[in-house]
N, C-alpha and C positions, 0 to 999 in steps of 0.2 A: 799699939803703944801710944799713951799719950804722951803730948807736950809736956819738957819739965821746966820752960819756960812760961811768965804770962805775957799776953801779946805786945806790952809796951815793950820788954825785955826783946824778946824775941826779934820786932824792927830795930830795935838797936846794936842785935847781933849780927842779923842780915845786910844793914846797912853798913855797917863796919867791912862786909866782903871787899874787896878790890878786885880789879883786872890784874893780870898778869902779862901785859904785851899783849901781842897779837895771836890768838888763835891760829892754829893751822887750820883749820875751817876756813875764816877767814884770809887769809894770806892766799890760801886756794884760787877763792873765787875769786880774788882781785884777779890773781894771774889768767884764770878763764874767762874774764873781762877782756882781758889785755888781747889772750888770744885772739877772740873772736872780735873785736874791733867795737864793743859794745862802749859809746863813749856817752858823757852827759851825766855820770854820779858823780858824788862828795863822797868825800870819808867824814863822818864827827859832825856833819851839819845836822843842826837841829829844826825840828816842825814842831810849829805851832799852833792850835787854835783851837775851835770850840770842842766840848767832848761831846755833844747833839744838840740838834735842832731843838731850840727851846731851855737849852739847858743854861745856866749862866756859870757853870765851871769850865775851867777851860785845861787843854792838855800839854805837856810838852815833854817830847822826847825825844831820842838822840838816838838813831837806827846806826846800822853800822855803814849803810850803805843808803845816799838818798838821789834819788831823780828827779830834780828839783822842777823842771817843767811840769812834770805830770804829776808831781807831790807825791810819788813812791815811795815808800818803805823799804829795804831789806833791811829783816836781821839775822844774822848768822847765826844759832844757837851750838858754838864748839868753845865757849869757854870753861864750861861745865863737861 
């Protein structure tokens, strides 16, 4: 089936999505953090910097969970 949107239409619909609170995904693995004693994330902190060597665009995004010493990502994918 195709798109019966055209692509500008289409980011304007996707971008319009929202969060709903906290995933149960999410909320999980806090608590299995919590458990196991794993300390040293943020919630909501944002990374930023180049998107490659050589490249002059640069990136930034907002993981659900970040390890800021060692610049780790997590994202949970349970809002979907």
């Amino acid at each position: 089936m195709t798109d019966i949107f055209i692509r500008r239409k289409r980011s304007a619909v996707m971008s319009a999505l929202r969060s709903r609170g906290h995933a149960a995904t999410e909320v999980r693995l806090l608590a299995l953090f919590r458990i196991h004693g794993i300390t040293g994330w943020r919630r909501g902190a944002t990374l930023r910097g180049p998107a490659s060597p050589g490249s002059a665009r640069s990136f930034r995004v907002k993981p659900d969970f970040v390890f800021r010493p060692h610049r780790l990502a997590v994202f949970v994918d349970g809002g979907f």
